[in-house]
C-alpha positions as CSV (number, residue, x, y, z in Angstrom):
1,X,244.8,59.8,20.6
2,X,242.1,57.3,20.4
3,X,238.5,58.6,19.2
4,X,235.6,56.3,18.7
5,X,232.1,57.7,17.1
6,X,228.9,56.2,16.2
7,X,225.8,57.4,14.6
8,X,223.4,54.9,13.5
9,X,225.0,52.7,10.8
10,X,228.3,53.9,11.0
11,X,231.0,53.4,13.6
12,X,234.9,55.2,13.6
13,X,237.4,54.5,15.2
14,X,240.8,56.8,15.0
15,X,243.8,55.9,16.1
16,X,246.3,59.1,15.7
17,X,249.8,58.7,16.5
18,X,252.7,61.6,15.8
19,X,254.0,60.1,12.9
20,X,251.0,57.4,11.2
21,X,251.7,54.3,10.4
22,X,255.1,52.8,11.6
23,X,257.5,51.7,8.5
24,X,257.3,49.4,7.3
25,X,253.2,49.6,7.0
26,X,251.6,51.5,4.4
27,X,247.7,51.8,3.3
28,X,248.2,49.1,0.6
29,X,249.6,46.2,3.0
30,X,247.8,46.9,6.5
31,X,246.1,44.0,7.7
32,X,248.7,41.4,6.2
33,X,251.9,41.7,7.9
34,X,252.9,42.2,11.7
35,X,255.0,45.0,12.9
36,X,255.6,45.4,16.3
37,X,256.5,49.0,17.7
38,X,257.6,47.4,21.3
39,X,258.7,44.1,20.7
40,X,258.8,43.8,24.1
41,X,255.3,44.5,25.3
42,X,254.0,42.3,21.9
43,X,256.3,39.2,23.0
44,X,254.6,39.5,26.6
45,X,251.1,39.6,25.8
46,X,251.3,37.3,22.9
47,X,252.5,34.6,25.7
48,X,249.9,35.4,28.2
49,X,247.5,34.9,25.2
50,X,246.1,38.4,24.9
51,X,246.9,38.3,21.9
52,X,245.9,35.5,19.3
53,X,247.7,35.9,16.4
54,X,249.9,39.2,15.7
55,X,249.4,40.6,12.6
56,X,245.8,39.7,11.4
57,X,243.4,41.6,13.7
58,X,242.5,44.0,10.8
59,X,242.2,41.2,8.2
60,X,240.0,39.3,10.7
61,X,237.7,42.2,11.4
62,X,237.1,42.9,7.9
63,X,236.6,39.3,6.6
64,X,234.1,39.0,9.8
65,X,232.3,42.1,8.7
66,X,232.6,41.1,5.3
67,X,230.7,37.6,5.8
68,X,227.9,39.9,7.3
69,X,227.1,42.6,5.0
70,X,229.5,45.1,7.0
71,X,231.9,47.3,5.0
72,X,235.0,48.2,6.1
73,X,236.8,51.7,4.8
74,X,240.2,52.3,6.1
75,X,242.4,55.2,5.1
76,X,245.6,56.0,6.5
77,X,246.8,60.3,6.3
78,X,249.2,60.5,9.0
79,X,246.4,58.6,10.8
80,X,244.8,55.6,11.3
81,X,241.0,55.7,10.0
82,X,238.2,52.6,10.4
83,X,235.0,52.5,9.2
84,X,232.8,50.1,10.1
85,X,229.4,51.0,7.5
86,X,226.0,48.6,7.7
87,X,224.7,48.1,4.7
88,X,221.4,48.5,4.0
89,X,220.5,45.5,3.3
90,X,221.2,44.5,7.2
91,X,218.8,47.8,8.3
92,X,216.3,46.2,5.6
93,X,216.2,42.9,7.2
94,X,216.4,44.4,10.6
95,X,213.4,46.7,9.6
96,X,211.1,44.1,8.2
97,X,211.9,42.2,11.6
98,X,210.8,44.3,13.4
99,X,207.5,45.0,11.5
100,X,206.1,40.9,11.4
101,X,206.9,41.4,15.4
102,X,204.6,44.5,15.5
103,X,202.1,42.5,13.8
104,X,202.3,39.5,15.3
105,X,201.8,41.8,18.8
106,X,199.2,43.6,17.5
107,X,197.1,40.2,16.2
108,X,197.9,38.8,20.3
109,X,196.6,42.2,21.7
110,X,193.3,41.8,19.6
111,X,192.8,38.2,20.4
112,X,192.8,38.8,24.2
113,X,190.4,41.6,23.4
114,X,188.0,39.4,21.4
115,X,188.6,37.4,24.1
116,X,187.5,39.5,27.0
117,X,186.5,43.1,25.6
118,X,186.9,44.4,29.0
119,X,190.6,43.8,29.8
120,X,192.7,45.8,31.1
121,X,196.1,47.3,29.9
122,X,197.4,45.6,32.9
123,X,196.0,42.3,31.8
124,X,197.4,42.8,28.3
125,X,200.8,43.6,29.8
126,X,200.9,40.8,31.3
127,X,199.5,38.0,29.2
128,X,201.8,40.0,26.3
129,X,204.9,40.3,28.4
130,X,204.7,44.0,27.0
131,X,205.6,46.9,29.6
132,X,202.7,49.0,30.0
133,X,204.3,51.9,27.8
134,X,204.3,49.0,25.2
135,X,200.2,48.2,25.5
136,X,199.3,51.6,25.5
137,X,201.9,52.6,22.2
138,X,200.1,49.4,20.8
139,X,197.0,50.6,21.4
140,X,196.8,53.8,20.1
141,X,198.3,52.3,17.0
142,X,195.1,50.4,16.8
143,X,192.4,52.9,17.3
144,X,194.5,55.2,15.1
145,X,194.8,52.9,12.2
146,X,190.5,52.7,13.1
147,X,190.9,48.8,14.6
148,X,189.8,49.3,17.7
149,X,187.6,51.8,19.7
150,X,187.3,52.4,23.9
151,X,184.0,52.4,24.5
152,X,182.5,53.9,27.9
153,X,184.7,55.0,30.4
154,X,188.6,54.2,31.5
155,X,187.3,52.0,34.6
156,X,184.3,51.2,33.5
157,X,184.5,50.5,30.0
158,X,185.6,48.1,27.2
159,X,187.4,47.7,23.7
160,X,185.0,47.1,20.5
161,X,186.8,45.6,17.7
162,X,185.9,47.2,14.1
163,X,185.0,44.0,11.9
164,X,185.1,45.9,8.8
165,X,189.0,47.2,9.5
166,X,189.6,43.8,10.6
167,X,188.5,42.2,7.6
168,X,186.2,39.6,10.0
């Protein structure tokens, strides 16, 4: 039985066989030695190069995930456990990212607006390269945060930037 699971900054994967590990593995020396349970099958694919390098796939992953910020957790109870955890370092990072690009959106969305105070959100998704889901989400952001105010109506109106939010 294979089972793989994911939430968001962990991923399992379980490997259960009928009777664990075969001998002469144990938890302590996984990952360093090969042992093949069908010599026969391992021989094959090694030569058609399936297979790199028997016997160091798990020390491979883990220095990979090591080198960036990933922990690996594997326990063995009759079954093979791997746990692939990101740390938070990586969701820091990944977070902050993702804020400057916000920003940076935001500060293109309100030049294009100084720019022409009555464009449209189909303008803006286009010079933007946002979807229109995108403009709009952006939007609202704005006039909640008390940037940016719709004046008149949907057709007919236009966007009034709040200097004294904007620091201008």
């Amino acid at each position: 039985m294979q089972v793989l699971k994911m939430n968001k900054n962990e991923l399992n994967f379980i490997l259960q066989e009928g009777e664990g590990l075969i001998k002469p593995l144990t938890k302590e020396n996984l990952g360093t030695m090969a042992v093949r349970r069908n010599p026969l099958i391992a021989d094959l694919l090694h030569r058609i190069d399936y297979v790199e390098k028997m016997g160091t796939g798990l020390k491979r992953i883990k220095d990979a995930c090591n080198e960036r910020g990933i922990e690996v957790i594997t326990e063995v109870n009759g079954f093979f456990l791997i746990t692939f955890q990101q740390s938070s370092t990586v969701e820091k990072t990944r977070e902050k990212t993702r804020e400057k690009t916000r920003e940076k959106t935001r500060e293109k969305i309100i030049a294009l607006i100084i720019e022409n105070p009555k464009i449209t959100t189909t303008e803006l998704s286009h010079l933007t390269a946002l979807s229109l889901k995108g403009i709009e989400w952006n939007l609202k952001l704005l006039k909640k945060e008390g940037l940016l105010q719709r004046m008149g109506s949907a057709k007919g109106g236009h966007w009034k930037i709040i200097p004294k939010a904007l620091n201008i």
